[in-house]
Structure formats: structure tokens, C-alpha cells
N, C-alpha and C positions, 0 to 999 in steps of 0.2 A: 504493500500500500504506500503508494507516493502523493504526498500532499502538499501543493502550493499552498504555505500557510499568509501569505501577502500579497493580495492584488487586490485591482482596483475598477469600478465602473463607472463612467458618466456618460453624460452628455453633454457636450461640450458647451460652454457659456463662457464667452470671453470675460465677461466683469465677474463671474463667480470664482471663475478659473484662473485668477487673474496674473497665480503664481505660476502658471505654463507660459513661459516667455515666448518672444516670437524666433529663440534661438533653440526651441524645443518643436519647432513646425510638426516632426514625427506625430505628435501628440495634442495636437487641435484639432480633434474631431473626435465625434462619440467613438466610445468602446463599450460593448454591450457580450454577454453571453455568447449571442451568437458569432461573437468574434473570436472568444477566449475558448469554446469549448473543440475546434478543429485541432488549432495549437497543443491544449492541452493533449489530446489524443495521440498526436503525432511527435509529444514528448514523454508520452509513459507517463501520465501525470492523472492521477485519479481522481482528482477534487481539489476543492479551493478552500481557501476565507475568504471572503470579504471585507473588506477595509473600508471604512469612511474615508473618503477626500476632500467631502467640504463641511462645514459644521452650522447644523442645522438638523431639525427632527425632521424633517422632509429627508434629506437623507438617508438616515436610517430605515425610513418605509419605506422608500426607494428601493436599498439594499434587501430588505427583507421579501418584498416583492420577488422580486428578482431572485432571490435562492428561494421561493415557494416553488417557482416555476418551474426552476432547474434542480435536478438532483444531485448535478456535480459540485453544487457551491453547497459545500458541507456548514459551511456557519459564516455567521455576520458579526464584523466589529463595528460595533455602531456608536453614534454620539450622541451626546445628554448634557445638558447644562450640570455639569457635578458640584455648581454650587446653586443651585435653586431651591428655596422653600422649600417646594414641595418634592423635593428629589424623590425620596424613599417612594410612595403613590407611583412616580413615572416609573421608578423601576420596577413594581409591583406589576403594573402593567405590561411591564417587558418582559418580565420574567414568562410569560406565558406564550412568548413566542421561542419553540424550542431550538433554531438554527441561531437565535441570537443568543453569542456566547461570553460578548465582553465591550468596552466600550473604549473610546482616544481622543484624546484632546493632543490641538496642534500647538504642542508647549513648542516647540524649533521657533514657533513664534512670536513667542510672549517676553516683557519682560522680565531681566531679572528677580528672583522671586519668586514667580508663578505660583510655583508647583510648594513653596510651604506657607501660601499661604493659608491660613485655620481653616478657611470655608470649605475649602479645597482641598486641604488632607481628610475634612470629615466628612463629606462627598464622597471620595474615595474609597472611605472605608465603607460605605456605606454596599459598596458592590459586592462585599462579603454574603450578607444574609441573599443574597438573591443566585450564587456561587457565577457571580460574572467576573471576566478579569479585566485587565486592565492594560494595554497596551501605552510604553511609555514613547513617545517620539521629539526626540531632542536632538540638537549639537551637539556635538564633543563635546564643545566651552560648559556646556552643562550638566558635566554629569556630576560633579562633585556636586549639585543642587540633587539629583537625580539619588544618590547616596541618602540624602539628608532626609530627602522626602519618605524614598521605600522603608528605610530602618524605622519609623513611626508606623506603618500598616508591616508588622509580619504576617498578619495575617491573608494578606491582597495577596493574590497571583498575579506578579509584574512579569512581562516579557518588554525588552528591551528593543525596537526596530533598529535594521538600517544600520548593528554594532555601533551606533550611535553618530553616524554619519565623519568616520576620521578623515585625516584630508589626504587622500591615497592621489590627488593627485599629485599634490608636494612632498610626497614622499615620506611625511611628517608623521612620528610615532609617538613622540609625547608631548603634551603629558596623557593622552589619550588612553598609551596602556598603562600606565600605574592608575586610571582611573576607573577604567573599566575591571583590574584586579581586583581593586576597593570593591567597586560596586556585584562584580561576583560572589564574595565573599557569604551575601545576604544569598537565604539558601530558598527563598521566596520569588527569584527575581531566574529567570530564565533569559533568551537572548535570541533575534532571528539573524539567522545569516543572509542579508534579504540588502538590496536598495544598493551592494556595494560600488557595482559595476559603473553607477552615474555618479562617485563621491573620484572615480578615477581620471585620465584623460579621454572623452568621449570616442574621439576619432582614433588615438595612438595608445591603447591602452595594451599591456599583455598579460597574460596570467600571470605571469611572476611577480606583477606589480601588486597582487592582494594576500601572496603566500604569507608574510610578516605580520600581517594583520589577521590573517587567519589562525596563523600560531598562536597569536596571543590571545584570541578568541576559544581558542582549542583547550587552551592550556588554562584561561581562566572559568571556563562553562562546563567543559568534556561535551561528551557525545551527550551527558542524559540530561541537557541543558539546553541543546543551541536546534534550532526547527528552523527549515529553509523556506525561504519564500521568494519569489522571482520579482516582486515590485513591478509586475507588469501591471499598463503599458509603461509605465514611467521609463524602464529599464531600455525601452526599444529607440531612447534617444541614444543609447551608445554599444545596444547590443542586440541582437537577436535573442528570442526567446531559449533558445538554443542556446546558444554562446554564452548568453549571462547565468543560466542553470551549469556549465559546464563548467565555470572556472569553482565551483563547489563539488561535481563530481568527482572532477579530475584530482582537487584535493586526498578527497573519501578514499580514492584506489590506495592510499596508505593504509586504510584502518580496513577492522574487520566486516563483515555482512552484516552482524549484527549491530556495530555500531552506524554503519552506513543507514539501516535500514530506521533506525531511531532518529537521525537527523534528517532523513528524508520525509518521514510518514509519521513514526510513530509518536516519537513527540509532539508533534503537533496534536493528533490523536486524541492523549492524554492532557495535554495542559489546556485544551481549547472545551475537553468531554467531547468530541465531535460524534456521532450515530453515523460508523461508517460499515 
């Protein structure tokens, strides 16, 4: 069982969309199911997650729609105002949609801060009683924030996207990996190996250029920690859907079957409960 645990569906809206530049052309126009479920096919790929892209409860019906439909989109990360009054109520309500497995806020774009402040750590906790988790999406620059925030919920299931976006294309390793060491440490917090392929040189990129960051990822997660995900279409600004699932393959051929198969599928699996 192979599971793309990060992609993404819209339709395209230039002022919603506003962060697809016009140096991302790949990726101004809808992408829908019926686009991602050939591909998937034709890479051995069983099922999805779904990801929110823009933040908004429309959104999330969106997404949920959209995997009622399809059987390959195993679960939906959806989004929730997680400091609202009446949070607990919205999530009650959610909880009743069973493909929806967890919820993300676009911290990469918040100011400093964000993620501790009160409203906002107890928001978060809040996705415990309803067993959603919680997808963290930041910068680099932010993970020491990212530390600060998870170590208050031990109880939250955090997976980390995009190894936190480090700057593979300057070659640049710290303080990225002493920070994602830290942040592994929390035995709560898991990690996708997902988004890397667009943090490198789009046009002149080579496999070699992710191996160091994959080590560090390797060695701070292990296998029963790190769930792949292709960050498609995002990923097709600088790689084929193929190619960007490959420079994680081609890693794997080091390790064993059973480790391959737990970064592939099974993790995701588990930490999402996916019904596959």
C-alpha cells in the first residue's frame, strides 16, 4: 500500500491563489481528481490526503466533497478557524465526516509568534477529543517556534510538512538540522518527506542535492516517523510527478522492505487512521 500523504486540489483563482506566482505558470489552472487519479495509477500510488490550500471552511467542503466522490482520496486535511469561540461545536460537526482526519493552518505565513499564541495552543488542543491531527506548515526560520508550541500539546498528533521547507537550494544546513533534531526529539511530532523538490533549484536540480537533508531527516525521525507525500501539483513547477517521488525512492533502495514500505504507505496509514 503506497500512499501520497500531501497533495492538493483547486481551482484556480488568481486573487485567492495569489501565492502561485506568475513564475509558477505550471500551476495556474485547476487541478481536480480527475487529473491526479491517471498519474497516481501510473505511479503505483494507491490513495491520497488531501490538503487545504486556501483557508476558508468552503475549503474544506470542497475537499470533503471531492474525496466522497473519489475512493482514492483516503482523507482530508482540512481548515478551521482554531481560535474561534465556538471551535469545539465546528469540530463536533467535523468529527462526523469520517475521510476528515486533521486540520492546517498556513503558519509559513504568519507573524512571528503565531503558533504560541494562548488562543491558538488551546484551539489546538482542542483537536484531541475529536482524534484529528494537526499538520504543522512553517519555514525553517520557524521551527525553534514550532519546538515551543508542540512541547505544550503532547498530546496532539503533529506531523511536520515540506521537512520544514530548508533552503536546498543554497545548499544551506543550519541551523535547520540542529533544529529539526530538537524538534524530533518530541515523540508526538512525526514528519513528511513531501514539498522538497520546489525548496531546491527548479530547472538545475539533482538528486544529490537532497541526500544531506535526507540524512538528517533519516536520522532525526527513522522510518516509523517520516510519510511521503508528493506536494503535487505544487511539485510539477520543478519536477515531474515521477521524478519528485523518485528522489525519495531512490533514497529507500538503502533501507529494508519493511522500512520502505512504512515511509511509503504505512505510516501515513497509521498516523492519518486512514480506512484503507
Amino acid at each position: 500500500m503506497v500512499i501520497d500523504a500531501h497533495q492538493h486540489f483547486w481551482i484556480f483563482d488568481a486573487e485567492r491563489d495569489a501565492w502561485i506566482t506568475p513564475e509558477m505558470q505550471a500551476i495556474r489552472k485547476n487541478f481536480l481528481p480527475e487529473d491526479l487519479r491517471p498519474v497516481l495509477k501510473e505511479n503505483r500510488v494507491d490513495g491520497c490526503v488531501a490538503v487545504q490550500a486556501s483557508q476558508s471552511r468552503s475549503e474544506t467542503e470542497f475537499l470533503l466533497q471531492l474525496a466522497e466522490a473519489n475512493d482514492f482520496i483516503k482523507g482530508v486535511v482540512g481548515w478551521v478557524d482554531l481560535q474561534a469561540e465556538d471551535l469545539y461545536d465546528q469540530l463536533e460537526k467535523y468529527s462526523q465526516f469520517e475521510k476528515l482526519r486533521g486540520f492546517r493552518h498556513v503558519v509559513q505565513g504568519e507573524a512571528e509568534g503565531f503558533m504560541l499564541q494562548p488562543a491558538f495552543i488551546k484551539g489546538v488542543g482542542q483537536l484531541v477529543a475529536f482524534d484529528f491531527t494537526y499538520d504543522i506548515l512553517i519555514r525553517q526560520d520557524q521551527l525553534k517556534e514550532a519546538f515551543n508550541f508542540a512541547v505544550k500539546l503532547p498530546n496532539v498528533h503533529f506531523v511536520l510538512d515540506h521537512i520544514a521547507k530548508p533552503l536546498i537550494k543554497n545548499g544551506e544546513m543550519q541551523p535547520w538540522a540542529t533544529d529539526i533534531l530538537e524538534l524530533a526529539e518530541l515523540s508526538n511530532v512525526s514528519c513528511k518527506v513531501s514539498g522538497i523538490v520546489t525548496e531546491a533549484d527548479w530547472k538545475n536540480w539533482e538528486k544529490a542535492d537532497f541526500r544531506p537533508y535526507l540524512d538528517v531527516v533519516f536520522e532525526a525521525f527513522g522510518t516509523d516517523r517520516l510519510i511521503y507525500g508528493s506536494d503535487w501539483p505544487v511539485c510539477l513547477v520543478a519536477a515531474e510527478y515521477e521524478g519528485a517521488k523518485g528522489i525519495l525512492t531512490d533514497y529507500l533502495s538503502m533501507f529494508s522492505d519493511s522500512e520502505l514500505q512504512k515511509v511509503m504507505g504505512k505510516n501515513a496509514v497509521e498516523f492519518y487512521s486512514l480506512d484503507v
